[in-house]
C-alpha positions, 0 to 999 in steps of 0.5 A: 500500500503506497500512494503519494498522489492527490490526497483530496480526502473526503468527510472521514469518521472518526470512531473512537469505538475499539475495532474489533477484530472482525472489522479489523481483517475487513478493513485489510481485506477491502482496502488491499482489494482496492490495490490489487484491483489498481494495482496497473493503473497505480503503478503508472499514475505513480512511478514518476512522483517525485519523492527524492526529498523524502529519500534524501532526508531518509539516508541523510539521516542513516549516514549520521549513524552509519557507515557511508562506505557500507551497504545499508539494509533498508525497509521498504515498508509498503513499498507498492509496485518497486519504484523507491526500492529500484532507486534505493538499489540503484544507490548502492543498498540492499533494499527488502521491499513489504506490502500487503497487496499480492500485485503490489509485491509481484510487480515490486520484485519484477520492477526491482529486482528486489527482495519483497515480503508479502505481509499485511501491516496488522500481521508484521513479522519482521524479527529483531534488528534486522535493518538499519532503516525503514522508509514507510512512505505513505503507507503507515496511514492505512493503518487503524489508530488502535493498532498503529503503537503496536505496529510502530513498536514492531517497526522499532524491534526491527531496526537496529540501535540508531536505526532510522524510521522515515514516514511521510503521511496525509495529515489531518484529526480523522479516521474512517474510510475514503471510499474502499480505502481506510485511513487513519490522519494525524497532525504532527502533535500526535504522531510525535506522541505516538512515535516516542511511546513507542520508543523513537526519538524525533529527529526532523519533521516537514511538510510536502509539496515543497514551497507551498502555504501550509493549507496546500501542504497536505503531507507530513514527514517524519524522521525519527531514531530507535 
Protein backbone atom coordinates (compact mmCIF):
# COMPACT_ATOMS: atom_id res chain seq x y z
CA UNK A 1 0.00 0.00 0.00
CA UNK A 2 1.91 3.01 -1.32
CA UNK A 3 0.21 6.20 -2.51
CA UNK A 4 1.83 9.50 -2.79
CA UNK A 5 -0.84 11.14 -5.42
CA UNK A 6 -3.64 13.97 -4.94
CA UNK A 7 -4.72 13.35 -1.50
CA UNK A 8 -8.09 15.35 -1.61
CA UNK A 9 -9.73 13.39 1.31
CA UNK A 10 -13.37 13.41 1.75
CA UNK A 11 -15.55 13.61 5.24
CA UNK A 12 -13.90 10.99 7.38
CA UNK A 13 -15.39 9.38 10.64
CA UNK A 14 -13.78 9.47 13.41
CA UNK A 15 -14.91 6.48 15.87
CA UNK A 16 -13.27 6.13 18.83
CA UNK A 17 -15.27 2.79 19.44
CA UNK A 18 -12.26 -0.26 19.68
CA UNK A 19 -12.19 -2.01 16.33
CA UNK A 20 -12.77 -5.38 16.94
CA UNK A 21 -11.11 -7.92 15.05
CA UNK A 22 -13.79 -8.89 12.73
CA UNK A 23 -13.68 -5.19 11.18
CA UNK A 24 -10.20 -5.23 11.55
CA UNK A 25 -9.50 -8.40 8.68
CA UNK A 26 -12.25 -6.07 6.74
CA UNK A 27 -10.56 -3.11 6.90
CA UNK A 28 -7.23 -5.25 5.36
CA UNK A 29 -9.08 -7.28 3.11
CA UNK A 30 -11.16 -4.20 1.33
CA UNK A 31 -8.54 -1.74 1.28
CA UNK A 32 -5.91 -4.13 -0.24
CA UNK A 33 -8.60 -5.23 -2.70
CA UNK A 34 -8.59 -1.90 -3.95
CA UNK A 35 -4.94 -2.36 -4.60
CA UNK A 36 -4.83 -5.09 -6.07
CA UNK A 37 -7.59 -4.22 -8.12
CA UNK A 38 -5.37 -0.76 -9.38
CA UNK A 39 -2.59 -2.47 -8.87
CA UNK A 40 -1.76 -1.46 -13.30
CA UNK A 41 -3.45 1.92 -13.20
CA UNK A 42 -1.38 2.71 -9.75
CA UNK A 43 1.90 1.92 -10.92
CA UNK A 44 1.54 4.42 -13.80
CA UNK A 45 -0.24 7.11 -12.32
CA UNK A 46 2.57 6.83 -9.92
CA UNK A 47 6.01 5.93 -10.94
CA UNK A 48 7.25 9.09 -11.89
CA UNK A 49 6.13 11.32 -8.42
CA UNK A 50 9.00 12.99 -7.19
CA UNK A 51 9.59 11.76 -3.90
CA UNK A 52 13.55 12.50 -3.90
CA UNK A 53 13.08 14.92 -0.77
CA UNK A 54 11.84 12.24 1.44
CA UNK A 55 14.59 9.68 0.26
CA UNK A 56 17.22 12.30 0.81
CA UNK A 57 16.04 13.19 4.26
CA UNK A 58 15.73 9.42 5.00
CA UNK A 59 19.50 8.42 4.00
CA UNK A 60 20.66 11.72 5.33
CA UNK A 61 19.72 10.64 8.41
CA UNK A 62 21.11 6.81 8.01
CA UNK A 63 24.88 8.48 7.02
CA UNK A 64 24.71 10.21 10.61
CA UNK A 65 24.74 6.63 12.23
CA UNK A 66 26.21 4.66 9.99
CA UNK A 67 28.72 3.99 7.69
CA UNK A 68 28.84 5.56 4.31
CA UNK A 69 31.14 3.27 2.90
CA UNK A 70 28.90 0.34 3.57
CA UNK A 71 25.51 -1.06 2.07
CA UNK A 72 22.58 -0.37 4.18
CA UNK A 73 19.84 -2.81 4.97
CA UNK A 74 16.64 -0.97 4.06
CA UNK A 75 12.77 -1.41 4.59
CA UNK A 76 10.51 -0.55 2.32
CA UNK A 77 7.52 -0.64 4.21
CA UNK A 78 4.57 -0.70 1.90
CA UNK A 79 6.70 -0.49 -0.80
CA UNK A 80 3.75 -0.77 -3.52
CA UNK A 81 4.98 -1.90 -7.16
CA UNK A 82 9.03 -1.01 -6.72
CA UNK A 83 9.59 2.38 -7.77
CA UNK A 84 11.89 3.59 -4.34
CA UNK A 85 13.22 0.20 -3.95
CA UNK A 86 14.78 0.40 -7.57
CA UNK A 87 16.30 3.66 -6.59
CA UNK A 88 17.10 2.53 -3.01
CA UNK A 89 19.20 -0.28 -5.15
CA UNK A 90 20.20 1.73 -7.97
CA UNK A 91 22.25 3.93 -4.83
CA UNK A 92 24.42 1.00 -3.50
CA UNK A 93 21.91 -0.67 -0.86
CA UNK A 94 20.04 -3.88 -0.11
CA UNK A 95 16.69 -2.60 -0.15
CA UNK A 96 13.88 -5.61 1.07
CA UNK A 97 10.55 -4.39 -0.25
CA UNK A 98 6.96 -5.27 2.13
CA UNK A 99 3.32 -4.76 1.23
CA UNK A 100 0.32 -6.30 1.94
CA UNK A 101 -1.20 -6.42 -1.78
CA UNK A 102 -0.22 -9.87 -3.83
CA UNK A 103 0.02 -7.40 -7.44
CA UNK A 104 1.62 -4.60 -5.49
CA UNK A 105 4.61 -7.34 -4.31
CA UNK A 106 4.63 -9.32 -7.65
CA UNK A 107 5.02 -6.11 -9.96
CA UNK A 108 7.60 -4.85 -6.96
CA UNK A 109 10.16 -7.73 -7.31
CA UNK A 110 9.66 -7.66 -11.36
CA UNK A 111 10.29 -3.85 -11.31
CA UNK A 112 13.24 -4.29 -8.65
CA UNK A 113 14.86 -6.91 -8.77
CA UNK A 114 14.44 -6.82 -5.07
CA UNK A 115 13.55 -8.89 -2.43
CA UNK A 116 9.81 -8.24 -1.16
CA UNK A 117 7.85 -9.70 1.59
CA UNK A 118 4.24 -10.27 1.16
CA UNK A 119 2.67 -9.22 4.84
CA UNK A 120 -0.36 -7.46 5.89
CA UNK A 121 0.89 -4.25 8.32
CA UNK A 122 -1.93 -5.94 11.20
CA UNK A 123 0.22 -9.28 10.66
CA UNK A 124 4.08 -7.93 10.54
CA UNK A 125 6.90 -10.41 11.08
CA UNK A 126 9.99 -8.65 10.92
CA UNK A 127 12.37 -10.06 13.50
CA UNK A 128 14.65 -8.23 15.91
CA UNK A 129 17.03 -5.78 14.48
CA UNK A 130 17.05 -6.66 11.47
CA UNK A 131 17.55 -3.38 9.21
CA UNK A 132 19.21 -0.03 9.57
CA UNK A 133 16.42 1.94 8.43
CA UNK A 134 12.59 1.61 7.42
CA UNK A 135 11.10 4.11 4.69
CA UNK A 136 7.38 3.92 5.28
CA UNK A 137 6.23 6.41 2.53
CA UNK A 138 2.60 6.75 2.66
CA UNK A 139 1.70 3.60 3.96
CA UNK A 140 1.66 3.57 7.59
CA UNK A 141 -1.89 5.96 7.39
CA UNK A 142 -3.75 2.52 6.03
CA UNK A 143 -3.18 1.71 9.47
CA UNK A 144 -6.01 1.89 12.12
CA UNK A 145 -5.01 4.23 15.16
CA UNK A 146 -5.93 1.38 17.91
CA UNK A 147 -3.27 -0.59 16.22
CA UNK A 148 -0.68 1.86 14.92
CA UNK A 149 1.91 1.91 18.78
CA UNK A 150 1.51 -1.88 18.28
CA UNK A 151 2.73 -1.63 14.55
CA UNK A 152 5.13 1.37 15.41
CA UNK A 153 6.92 -0.67 18.03
CA UNK A 154 7.21 -3.85 15.52
CA UNK A 155 8.86 -1.31 13.48
CA UNK A 156 11.37 -0.08 16.30
CA UNK A 157 12.11 -4.07 17.12
CA UNK A 158 13.15 -4.43 13.79
CA UNK A 159 15.64 -1.54 13.37
CA UNK A 160 18.88 -1.79 14.83
CA UNK A 161 20.27 0.97 17.98
CA UNK A 162 20.22 4.23 15.99
CA UNK A 163 18.48 2.94 13.22
CA UNK A 164 16.27 5.27 11.25
CA UNK A 165 12.00 5.31 10.81
CA UNK A 166 11.12 7.67 7.61
CA UNK A 167 7.24 8.35 7.13
CA UNK A 168 5.51 10.54 5.47
CA UNK A 169 1.86 10.77 5.69
CA UNK A 170 -1.62 12.71 4.57
CA UNK A 171 -2.32 14.90 7.52
CA UNK A 172 -5.49 15.70 9.27
CA UNK A 173 -7.70 14.91 13.02
CA UNK A 174 -9.57 11.91 11.14
CA UNK A 175 -10.23 8.26 10.70
CA UNK A 176 -12.77 6.00 8.85
CA UNK A 177 -12.91 5.06 5.04
CA UNK A 178 -12.26 7.01 1.96
CA UNK A 179 -14.36 5.01 -0.26
CA UNK A 180 -12.70 1.37 -0.40
CA UNK A 181 -9.68 2.56 1.28
CA UNK A 182 -9.30 3.16 5.14
CA UNK A 183 -7.11 5.56 6.75
CA UNK A 184 -6.17 6.91 9.88
CA UNK A 185 -4.83 11.05 9.77
CA UNK A 186 -2.57 12.72 12.38
CA UNK A 187 -1.12 16.21 12.91
CA UNK A 188 2.46 16.13 13.93
CA UNK A 189 1.36 16.84 17.96
CA UNK A 190 0.32 13.30 17.59
CA UNK A 191 2.07 11.48 15.92
CA UNK A 192 5.24 12.93 17.67
CA UNK A 193 3.43 11.16 20.84
CA UNK A 194 2.87 8.07 19.14
CA UNK A 195 6.19 7.83 17.67
CA UNK A 196 8.02 8.49 21.38
CA UNK A 197 5.57 5.68 23.29
CA UNK A 198 6.78 3.58 21.05
CA UNK A 199 10.40 4.35 21.80
CA UNK A 200 11.59 6.74 18.94
CA UNK A 201 13.34 9.95 19.46
CA UNK A 202 12.20 12.78 16.58
CA UNK A 203 14.88 13.80 14.71
CA UNK A 204 13.33 16.20 11.82
CA UNK A 205 9.71 16.58 10.67
CA UNK A 206 8.42 18.66 7.48
CA UNK A 207 5.57 19.32 5.24
CA UNK A 208 5.00 18.35 1.37
CA UNK A 209 4.90 19.88 -1.52
CA UNK A 210 7.60 21.96 -1.00
CA UNK A 211 7.11 25.73 -1.17
CA UNK A 212 3.70 25.67 -0.83
CA UNK A 213 1.44 27.71 2.08
CA UNK A 214 0.91 25.22 4.89
CA UNK A 215 -3.18 24.80 3.96
CA UNK A 216 -1.53 23.29 0.40
CA UNK A 217 0.71 21.29 2.25
CA UNK A 218 -1.14 18.01 2.73
CA UNK A 219 1.82 15.60 3.57
CA UNK A 220 3.66 15.46 6.82
CA UNK A 221 7.37 13.60 7.18
CA UNK A 222 8.58 12.47 9.59
CA UNK A 223 12.06 11.46 10.73
CA UNK A 224 12.93 9.83 13.94
CA UNK A 225 15.72 7.39 15.90
CA UNK A 226 15.25 3.77 17.51
Amino acid sequence: MHVEASTKWGEASLDKKRIDRESLDEIERVTLGHYDRNAESFWLGTRDHDVSQNIRAFLQALSANFDNNRALDILDFGCGPGRDLYTFKEQGHRPTGLDGSQAFCAMARQHSGCPVLHQQFLSLDLGKRSFDGIFANASLFHVPGQELPRVLRECHRALRVGGILFMSNPRGEAEGWQRERYGHYMEFEASKRCLERAGFSMLDHYYRPEGKPRTQQPWLAIVCQA
